[in-house]
C-alpha positions in Angstrom: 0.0 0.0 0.0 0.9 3.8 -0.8 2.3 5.5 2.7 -0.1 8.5 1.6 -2.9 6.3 1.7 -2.6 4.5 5.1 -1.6 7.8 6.7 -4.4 9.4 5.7 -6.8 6.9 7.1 -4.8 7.1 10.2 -5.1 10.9 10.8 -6.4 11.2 13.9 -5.6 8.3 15.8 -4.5 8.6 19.6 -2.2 6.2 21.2 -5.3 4.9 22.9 -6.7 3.9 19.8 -4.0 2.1 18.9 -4.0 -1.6 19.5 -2.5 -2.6 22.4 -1.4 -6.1 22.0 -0.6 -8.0 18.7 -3.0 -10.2 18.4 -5.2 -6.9 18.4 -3.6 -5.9 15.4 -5.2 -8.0 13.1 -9.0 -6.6 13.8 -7.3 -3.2 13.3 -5.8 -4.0 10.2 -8.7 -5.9 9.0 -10.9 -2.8 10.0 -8.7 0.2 9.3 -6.6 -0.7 6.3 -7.6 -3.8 4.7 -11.8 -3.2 4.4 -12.6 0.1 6.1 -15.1 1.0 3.5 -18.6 0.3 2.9 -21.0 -0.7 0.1 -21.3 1.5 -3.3 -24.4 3.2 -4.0 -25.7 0.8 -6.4 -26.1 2.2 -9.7 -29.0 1.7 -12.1 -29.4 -1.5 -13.1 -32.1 -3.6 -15.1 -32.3 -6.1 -12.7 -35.5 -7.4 -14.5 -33.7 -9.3 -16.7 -30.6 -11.4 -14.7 -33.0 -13.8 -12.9 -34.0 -14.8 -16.3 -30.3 -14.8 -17.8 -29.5 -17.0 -14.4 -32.2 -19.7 -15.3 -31.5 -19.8 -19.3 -27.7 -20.1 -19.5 -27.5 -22.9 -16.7 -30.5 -24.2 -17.9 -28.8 -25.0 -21.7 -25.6 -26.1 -20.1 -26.6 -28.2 -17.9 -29.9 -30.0 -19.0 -29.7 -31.2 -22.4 -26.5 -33.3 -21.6 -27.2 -35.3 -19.1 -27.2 -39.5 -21.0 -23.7 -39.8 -21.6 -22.0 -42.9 -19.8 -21.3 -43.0 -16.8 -17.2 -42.3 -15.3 -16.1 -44.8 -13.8 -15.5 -45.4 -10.4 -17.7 -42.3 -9.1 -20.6 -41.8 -11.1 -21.4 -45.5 -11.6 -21.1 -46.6 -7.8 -23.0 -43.6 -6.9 -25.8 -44.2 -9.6 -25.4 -48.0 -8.0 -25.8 -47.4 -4.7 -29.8 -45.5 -5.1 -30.5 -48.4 -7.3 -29.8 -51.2 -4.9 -31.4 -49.3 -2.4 -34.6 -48.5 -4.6 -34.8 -52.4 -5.6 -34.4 -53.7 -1.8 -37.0 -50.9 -0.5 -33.9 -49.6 1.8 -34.1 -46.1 3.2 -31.7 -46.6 6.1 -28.9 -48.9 5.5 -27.0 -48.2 1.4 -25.7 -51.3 -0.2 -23.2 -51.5 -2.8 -23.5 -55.3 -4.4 -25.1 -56.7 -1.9 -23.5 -55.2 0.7 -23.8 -52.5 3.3 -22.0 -49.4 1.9 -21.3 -47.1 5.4 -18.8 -44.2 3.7 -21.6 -41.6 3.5 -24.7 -40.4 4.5 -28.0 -41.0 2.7 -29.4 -37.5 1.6 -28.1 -37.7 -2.0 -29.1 -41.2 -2.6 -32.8 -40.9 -1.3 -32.9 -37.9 -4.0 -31.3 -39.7 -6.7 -33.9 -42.8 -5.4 -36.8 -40.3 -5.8 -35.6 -39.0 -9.5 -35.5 -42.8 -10.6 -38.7 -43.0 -9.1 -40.1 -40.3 -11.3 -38.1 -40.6 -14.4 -37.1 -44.3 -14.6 -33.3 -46.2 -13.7 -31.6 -44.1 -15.9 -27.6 -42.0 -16.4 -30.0 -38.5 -17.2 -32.1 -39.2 -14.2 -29.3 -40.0 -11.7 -27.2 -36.5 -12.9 -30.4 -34.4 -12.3 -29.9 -34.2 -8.7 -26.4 -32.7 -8.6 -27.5 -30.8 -12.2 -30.4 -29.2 -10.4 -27.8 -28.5 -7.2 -26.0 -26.5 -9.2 -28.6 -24.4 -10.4 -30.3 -23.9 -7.7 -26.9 -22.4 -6.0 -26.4 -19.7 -8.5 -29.7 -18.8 -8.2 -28.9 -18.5 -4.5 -25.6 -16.8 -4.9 -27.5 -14.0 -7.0 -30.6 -13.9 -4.7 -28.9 -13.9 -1.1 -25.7 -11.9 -2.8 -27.7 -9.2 -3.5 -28.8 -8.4 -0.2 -25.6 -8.3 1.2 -23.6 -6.7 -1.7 -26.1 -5.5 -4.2 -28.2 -6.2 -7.2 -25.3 -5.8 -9.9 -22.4 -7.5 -8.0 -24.5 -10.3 -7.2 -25.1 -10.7 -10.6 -21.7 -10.6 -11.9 -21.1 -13.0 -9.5 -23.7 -15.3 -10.7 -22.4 -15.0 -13.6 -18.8 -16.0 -13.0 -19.9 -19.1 -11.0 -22.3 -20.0 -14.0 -19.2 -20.1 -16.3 -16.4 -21.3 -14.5 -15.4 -24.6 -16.1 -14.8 -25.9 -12.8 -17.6 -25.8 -10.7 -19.8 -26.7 -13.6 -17.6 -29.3 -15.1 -16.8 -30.7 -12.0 -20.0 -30.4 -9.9 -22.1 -31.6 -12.6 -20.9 -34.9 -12.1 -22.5 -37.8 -10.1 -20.7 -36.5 -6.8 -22.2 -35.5 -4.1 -19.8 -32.8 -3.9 -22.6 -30.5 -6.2 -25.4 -31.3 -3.6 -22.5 -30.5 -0.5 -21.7 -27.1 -2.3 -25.5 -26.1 -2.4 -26.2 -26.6 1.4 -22.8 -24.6 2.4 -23.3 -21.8 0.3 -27.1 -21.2 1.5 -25.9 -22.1 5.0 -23.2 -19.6 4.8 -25.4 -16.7 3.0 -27.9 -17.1 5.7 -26.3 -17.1 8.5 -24.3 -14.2 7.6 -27.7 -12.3 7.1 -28.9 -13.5 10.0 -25.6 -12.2 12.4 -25.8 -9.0 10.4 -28.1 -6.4 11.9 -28.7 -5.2 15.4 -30.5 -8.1 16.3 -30.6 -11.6 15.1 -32.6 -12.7 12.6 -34.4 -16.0 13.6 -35.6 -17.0 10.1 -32.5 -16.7 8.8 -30.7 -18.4 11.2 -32.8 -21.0 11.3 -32.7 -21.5 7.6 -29.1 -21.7 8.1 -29.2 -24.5 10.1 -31.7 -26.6 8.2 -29.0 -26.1 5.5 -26.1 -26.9 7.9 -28.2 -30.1 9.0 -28.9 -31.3 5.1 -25.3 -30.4 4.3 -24.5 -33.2 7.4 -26.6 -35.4 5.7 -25.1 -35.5 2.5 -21.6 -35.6 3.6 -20.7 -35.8 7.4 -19.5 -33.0 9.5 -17.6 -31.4 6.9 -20.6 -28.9 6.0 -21.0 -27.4 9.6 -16.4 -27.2 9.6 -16.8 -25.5 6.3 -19.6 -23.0 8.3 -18.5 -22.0 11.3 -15.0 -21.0 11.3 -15.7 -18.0 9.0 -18.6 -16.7 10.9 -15.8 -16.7 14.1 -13.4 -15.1 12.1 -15.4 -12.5 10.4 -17.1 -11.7 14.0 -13.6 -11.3 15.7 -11.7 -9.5 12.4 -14.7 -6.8 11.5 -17.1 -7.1 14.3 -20.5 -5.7 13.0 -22.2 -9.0 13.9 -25.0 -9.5 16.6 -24.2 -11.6 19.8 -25.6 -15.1 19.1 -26.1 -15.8 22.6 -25.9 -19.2 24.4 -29.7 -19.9 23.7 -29.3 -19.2 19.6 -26.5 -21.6 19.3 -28.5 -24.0 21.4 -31.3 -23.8 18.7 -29.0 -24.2 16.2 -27.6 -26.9 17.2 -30.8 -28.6 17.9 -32.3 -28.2 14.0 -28.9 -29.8 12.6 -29.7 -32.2 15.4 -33.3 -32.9 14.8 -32.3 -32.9 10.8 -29.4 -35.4 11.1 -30.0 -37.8 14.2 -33.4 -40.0 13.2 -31.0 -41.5 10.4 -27.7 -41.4 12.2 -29.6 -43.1 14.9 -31.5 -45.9 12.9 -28.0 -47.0 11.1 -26.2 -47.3 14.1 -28.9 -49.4 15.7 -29.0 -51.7 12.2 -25.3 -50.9 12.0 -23.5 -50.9 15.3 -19.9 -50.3 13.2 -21.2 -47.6 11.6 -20.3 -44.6 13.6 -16.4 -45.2 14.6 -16.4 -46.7 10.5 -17.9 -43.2 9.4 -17.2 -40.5 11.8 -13.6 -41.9 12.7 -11.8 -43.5 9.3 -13.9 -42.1 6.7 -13.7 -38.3 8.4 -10.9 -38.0 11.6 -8.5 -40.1 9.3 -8.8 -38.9 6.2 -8.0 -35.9 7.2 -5.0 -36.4 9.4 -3.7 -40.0 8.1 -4.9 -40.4 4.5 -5.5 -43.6 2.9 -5.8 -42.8 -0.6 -5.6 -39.6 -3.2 -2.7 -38.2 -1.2 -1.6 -35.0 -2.7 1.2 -32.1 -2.4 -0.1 -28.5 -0.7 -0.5 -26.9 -3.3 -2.7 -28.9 -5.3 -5.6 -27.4 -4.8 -4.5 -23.5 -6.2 -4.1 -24.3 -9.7 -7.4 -26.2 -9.2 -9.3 -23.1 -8.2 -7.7 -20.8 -10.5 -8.3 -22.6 -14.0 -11.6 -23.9 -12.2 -12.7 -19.8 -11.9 -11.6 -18.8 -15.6 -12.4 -16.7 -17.4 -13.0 -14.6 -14.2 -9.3 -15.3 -12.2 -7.8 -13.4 -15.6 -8.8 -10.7 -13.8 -6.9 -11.8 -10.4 -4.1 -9.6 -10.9 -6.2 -6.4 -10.8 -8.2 -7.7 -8.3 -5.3 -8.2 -6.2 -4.2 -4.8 -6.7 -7.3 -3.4 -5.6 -7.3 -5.3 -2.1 -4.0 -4.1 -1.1 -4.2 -0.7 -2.8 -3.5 2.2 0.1 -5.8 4.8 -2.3 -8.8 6.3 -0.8 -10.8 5.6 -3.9 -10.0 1.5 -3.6 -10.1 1.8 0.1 -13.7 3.1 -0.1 -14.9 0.6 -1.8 -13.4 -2.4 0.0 -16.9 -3.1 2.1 -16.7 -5.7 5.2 -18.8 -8.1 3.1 -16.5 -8.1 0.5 -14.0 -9.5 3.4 -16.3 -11.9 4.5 -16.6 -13.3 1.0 -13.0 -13.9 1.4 -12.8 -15.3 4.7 -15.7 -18.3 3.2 -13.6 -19.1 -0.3 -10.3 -19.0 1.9 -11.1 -20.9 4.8 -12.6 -23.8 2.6 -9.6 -23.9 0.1 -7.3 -23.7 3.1 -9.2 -26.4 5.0 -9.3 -29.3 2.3 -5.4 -28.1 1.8 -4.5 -29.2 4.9 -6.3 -32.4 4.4 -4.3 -35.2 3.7 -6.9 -37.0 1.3 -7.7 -34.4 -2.2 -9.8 -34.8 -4.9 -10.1 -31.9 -7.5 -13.9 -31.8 -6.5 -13.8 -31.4 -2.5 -13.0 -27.6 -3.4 -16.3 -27.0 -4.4 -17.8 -25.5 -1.8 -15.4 -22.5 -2.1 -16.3 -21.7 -5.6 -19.2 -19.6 -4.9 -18.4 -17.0 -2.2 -14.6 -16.3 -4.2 -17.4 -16.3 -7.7 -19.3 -13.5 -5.4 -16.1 -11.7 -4.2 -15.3 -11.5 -7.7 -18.7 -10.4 -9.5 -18.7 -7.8 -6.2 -15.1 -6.2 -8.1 -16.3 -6.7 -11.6 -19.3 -4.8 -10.5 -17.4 -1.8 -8.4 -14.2 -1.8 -10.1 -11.9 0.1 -12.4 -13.2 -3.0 -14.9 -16.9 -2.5 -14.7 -17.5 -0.4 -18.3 -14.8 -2.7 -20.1 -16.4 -3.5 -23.1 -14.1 -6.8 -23.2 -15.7 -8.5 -20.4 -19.4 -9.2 -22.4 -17.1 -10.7 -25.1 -15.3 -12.9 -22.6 -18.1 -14.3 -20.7 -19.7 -15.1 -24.5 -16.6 -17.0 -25.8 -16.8 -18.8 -22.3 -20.0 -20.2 -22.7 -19.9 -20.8 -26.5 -16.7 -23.1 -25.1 -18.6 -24.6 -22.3 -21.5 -25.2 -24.7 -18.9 -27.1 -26.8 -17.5 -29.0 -23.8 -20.9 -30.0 -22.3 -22.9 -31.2 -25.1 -19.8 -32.5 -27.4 -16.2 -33.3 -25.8 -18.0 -34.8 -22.5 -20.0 -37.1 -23.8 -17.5 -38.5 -26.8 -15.4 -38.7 -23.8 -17.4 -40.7 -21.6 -18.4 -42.8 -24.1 -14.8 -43.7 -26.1 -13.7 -44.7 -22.1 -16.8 -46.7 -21.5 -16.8 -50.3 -20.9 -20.4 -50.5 -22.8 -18.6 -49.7 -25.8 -18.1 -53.5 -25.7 -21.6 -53.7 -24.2 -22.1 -57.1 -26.4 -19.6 -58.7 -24.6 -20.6 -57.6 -21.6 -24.3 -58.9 -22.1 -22.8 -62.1 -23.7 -20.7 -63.3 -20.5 -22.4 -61.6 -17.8 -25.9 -60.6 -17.9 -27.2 -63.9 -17.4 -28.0 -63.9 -13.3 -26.9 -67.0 -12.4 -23.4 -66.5 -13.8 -20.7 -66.2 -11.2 -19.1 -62.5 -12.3 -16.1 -61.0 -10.0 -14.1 -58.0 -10.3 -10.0 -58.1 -9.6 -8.5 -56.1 -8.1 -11.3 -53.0 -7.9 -14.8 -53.1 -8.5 -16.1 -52.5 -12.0 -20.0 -50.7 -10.7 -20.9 -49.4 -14.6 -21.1 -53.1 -15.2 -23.2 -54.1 -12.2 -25.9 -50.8 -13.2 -25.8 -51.5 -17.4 -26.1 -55.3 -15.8 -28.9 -54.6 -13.7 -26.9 -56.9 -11.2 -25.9 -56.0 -7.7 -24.0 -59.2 -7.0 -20.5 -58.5 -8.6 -18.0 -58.9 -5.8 -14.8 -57.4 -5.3 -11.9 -59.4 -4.9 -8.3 -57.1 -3.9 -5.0 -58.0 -4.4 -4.9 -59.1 -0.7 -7.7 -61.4 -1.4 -6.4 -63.6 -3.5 -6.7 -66.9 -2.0 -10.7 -66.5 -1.4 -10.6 -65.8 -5.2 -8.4 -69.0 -5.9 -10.5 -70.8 -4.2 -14.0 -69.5 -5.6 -12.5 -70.5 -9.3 -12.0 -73.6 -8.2 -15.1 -74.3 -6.7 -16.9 -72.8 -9.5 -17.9 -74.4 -13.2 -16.8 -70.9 -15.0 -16.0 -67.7 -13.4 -16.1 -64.5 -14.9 -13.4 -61.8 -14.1 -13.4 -58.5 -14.9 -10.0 -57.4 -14.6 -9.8 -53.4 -13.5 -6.8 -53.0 -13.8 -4.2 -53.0 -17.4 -1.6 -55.3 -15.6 -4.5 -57.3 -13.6 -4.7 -60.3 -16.4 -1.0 -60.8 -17.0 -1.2 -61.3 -13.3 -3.9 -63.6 -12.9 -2.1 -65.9 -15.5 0.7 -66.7 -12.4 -1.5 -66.3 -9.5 -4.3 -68.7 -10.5 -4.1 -72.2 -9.0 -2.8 -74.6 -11.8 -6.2 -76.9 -11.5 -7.8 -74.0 -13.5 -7.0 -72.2 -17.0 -8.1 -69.3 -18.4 -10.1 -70.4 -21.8 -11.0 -66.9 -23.4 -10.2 -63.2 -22.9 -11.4 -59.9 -24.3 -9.7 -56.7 -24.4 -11.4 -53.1 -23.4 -8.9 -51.6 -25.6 -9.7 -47.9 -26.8 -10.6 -47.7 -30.5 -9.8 -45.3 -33.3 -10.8 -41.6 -33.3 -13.0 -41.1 -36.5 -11.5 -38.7 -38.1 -8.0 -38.5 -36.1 -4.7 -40.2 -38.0 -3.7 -43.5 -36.3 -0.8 -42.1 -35.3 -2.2 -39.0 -33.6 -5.0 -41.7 -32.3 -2.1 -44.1 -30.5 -0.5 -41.3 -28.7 -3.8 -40.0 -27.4 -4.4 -44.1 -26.3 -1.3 -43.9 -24.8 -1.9 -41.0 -22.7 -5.1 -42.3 -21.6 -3.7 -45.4 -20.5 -4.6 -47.3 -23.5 -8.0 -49.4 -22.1 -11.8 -48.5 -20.7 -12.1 -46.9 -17.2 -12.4 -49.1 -14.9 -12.3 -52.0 -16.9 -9.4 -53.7 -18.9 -9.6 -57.1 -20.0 -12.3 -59.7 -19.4 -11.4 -63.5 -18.9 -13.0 -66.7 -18.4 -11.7 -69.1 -16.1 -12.6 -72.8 -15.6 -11.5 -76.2 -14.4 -9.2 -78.1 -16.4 -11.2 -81.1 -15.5 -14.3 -80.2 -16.3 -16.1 -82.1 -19.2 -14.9 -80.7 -22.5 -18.2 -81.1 -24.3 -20.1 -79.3 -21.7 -16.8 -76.9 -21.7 -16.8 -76.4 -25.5 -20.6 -75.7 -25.7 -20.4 -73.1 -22.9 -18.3 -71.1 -25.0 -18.8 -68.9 -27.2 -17.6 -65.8 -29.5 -14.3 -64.9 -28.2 -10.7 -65.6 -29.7 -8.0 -66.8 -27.1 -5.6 -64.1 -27.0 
């Protein structure tokens, strides 16, 4: 910052004034130098209009393009999982091929259960829960934004959260990540509106916490971590907040409660394991001693950053106008703007410190930083650049192209089901044994209709050595490119393997073979989720019988 600036905000100040410890330097700063202004007078603005704009470009983004295949291993076991439970008439307990699934909380498969209901077993009916998530939380971000920061801002904010790649690439997937991103953002919005006046605000607050308590029951005790560690922080750095006091936070606490506990409750008494399974391994040590998808500190920056374009182009000015020391920029720097800030940052430094990452965890942070920046868009030196409409139109003609083109050829050139004959040939018949080696293979199971496909791991070997000898044929789906050449030496010599197929990846109409087996190449050269398929059987089993039981396949 300029000296001229900060000593002009500080004219006046007495030593008493001054903080007198150091830990009472950060609300000063926070207060004094970093957002000492307040809100712009909003200028005119057609607001008419955006709430259309925010239900049409979604709308066409999202909707349309919602059948391709399912990814593999996300989207299929969580397309898998409602299924099961929708066959068995389970509400309380998930299963996963036949077996109790305890890693998360029910919320998004009772709503993927209810679409089936309505729309039939189906990819498109599956991906229109997190699909409407998604739209329902930039509708929020514009409707509670522009309370708080203003009809235009909130807007531009929209917006920028309606065309980042990320959050709509990413969120649009069968996750529950979309769903979790939804509850936290209206928890988060509401509560601040709630803590924001002379007194509190019971219908906000209490909104809050129904979305806290949903947010719990999609994902586990992430959503109220995500929460509540900004409203502290904004409380102690820029004051301005009510005083929740004792008998609030009770209430609060009682909603989530009365939300989460008649499930958490009924699974623990059906599922005794279930809470030190859930609430200690699949949430304390994930976080502090992870298991799987371990990844370096800074993965999650460049995740945010391309997942916010074309809005984090602006980033550099941005920057420059949070630490600018001019009265003009200092003015303008509003304690909501910090708060906005304080949301994004805490959630992106929160799943950093995490041991366990996935791109998608990050979510949740997309749409307060998406407000922060509409709010600078809409108030800063860039708000008549005639670029920016251009910008936001090349991004969604690209995110048009990506949605309703690239995706699904993806999807579908690293399907199994491109092979779906095979698949029905060797495996669709119910009373064939079918196994999976050394991860489960769930787009088979739901194309299958089956829920019985278990999952043998590399540690599991024996049981499966001694299921294929027990068994007339076995089925394996090998999940992994290396799996087969394995299986040849681990087998027990009494059996053989008597056909095979590949899930190779095919040629790219219209792409030289050359320029098609580099692309394999870098895609690891098979399906996801699902490389070879082989067909094991007793030597000693009558050849006739043998010989008529097969069928269609080369040896390789």
């Amino acid at each position: 910052m300029d000296a001229q600036g900060t000593e002009s905000r500080g004219v006046g100040l007495t030593s008493a004034e001054l903080p007198p410890s150091l830990p009472a330097w950060l609300p000063f700063l926070w207060r004094r130098v970093l957002f000492p202004g307040t809100r712009p007078a909003e200028e005119a603005f057609r607001g008419r209009g955006a709430l259309l704009w925010l239900l049409l470009l979604p709308a066409v983004l999202l909707y349309p393009c919602l059948s391709f295949d399912l990814f593999e291993p996300d989207e299929s076991r969580y397309a898998q999982i409602p299924r099961e439970m929708l066959a068995r008439g389970e509400w309380v307990v998930p299963y996963l091929q036949g077996e109790p699934y305890l890693d998360k909380p029910p919320l998004f498969y009772w709503l993927v259960m209810g679409s089936y209901r309505v729309c039939g077993v189906s990819p498109e009916a599956a991906r229109l829960v997190p699909a409407l998530a998604l739209h329902l939380c930039v509708l929020l971000v514009y409707l509670l934004g522009r309370r708080r920061v203003g009809e235009r801002a909130a807007f531009r904010g929209a917006l920028v959260l309606g065309l980042a790649p990320g959050f709509l690439g990413m969120g649009r997937l069968l996750i529950l990540d979309g769903l979790l991103t939804l509850w936290t953002t209206l928890a988060l919005l509401a509560a601040f509106e709630a803590l924001s006046g002379e007194r509190l605000r019971w219908g906000w607050w209490l909104l809050s916490a129904l979305a806290c308590g949903l947010g719990v029951l999609t994902k586990g005790p992430v959503a109220g971590l995500l929460l509540v560690p900004p409203l502290l922080l904004h409380g102690w750095l820029a004051g301005g907040f009510c005083r929740a006091g004792l008998r609030a936070l009770l209430i609060f606490a009682g909603v989530v409660a009365a939300v989460v506990l008649p499930w958490y409750v009924a699974v623990c008494l059906r599922m005794p394991e279930f809470a030190r399974y859930f609430l200690w391994e699949q949430n304390v040590l994930r976080f502090v001693a992870p298991f799987d998808h371990p990844r370096g500190v800074w993965f999650y920056l460049p995740v945010v950053l391309v997942g916010l374009l074309p809005a984090t182009l602006l980033l550099v000015p941005f920057v420059r106008f949070l630490l600018s020391g001019k009265e003009d920029s200092a003015s303008r720097r509003c304690p909501e703007l910090g708060f906005l800030l304080l949301g994004g940052g805490w959630c992106l430094l929160f799943f950093t410190l995490s041991g366990c990452k996935l791109p998608t965890y990050v979510l949740p942070a997309f749409p307060p930083l998406a407000l922060a920046l509409g709010y600078f868009v809409a108030h800063g030196s860039w708000r008549h650049s005639r670029w920016l409409a251009g910008v936001a139109t090349t991004a969604f003609l690209l995110l048009l192209g990506f949605h309703h083109l690239l995706l699904p050829w993806y999807a579908h050139y690293r399907s199994p089901l491109q092979r779906s004959d095979v698949l029905v040939r060797y495996c669709a018949d119910p009373n064939a044994s079918v196994v999976c080696y050394p991860r489960p293979c769930n787009v088979v199971a739901y194309f299958l209709g089956r829920d019985d496909l278990h999952n043998y791991r590399s540690k599991e070997i024996e049981e499966l050595r001694t299921l294929v000898r027990l068994q007339p044929r076995t089925v394996i789906l090998c999940t992994h490119r290396h799996a087969l050449d394995g299986l040849r030496e681990l087998l027990p010599p009494e059996v053989r393997i008597v056909k095979t197929a590949h899930f190779g990846l095919g040629p790219i109409p219209g792409v030289p073979a050359s320029l098609t087996a580099r692309v394999r190449h870098f895609l690891g050269g098979t399906a996801l989720g699902l490389s070879d398929l082989a067909v094991v059987e007793p030597k000693t089993q009558d050849q006739p019988v043998a010989r008529a039981m097969r069928n269609g396949l080369a040896p390789r």
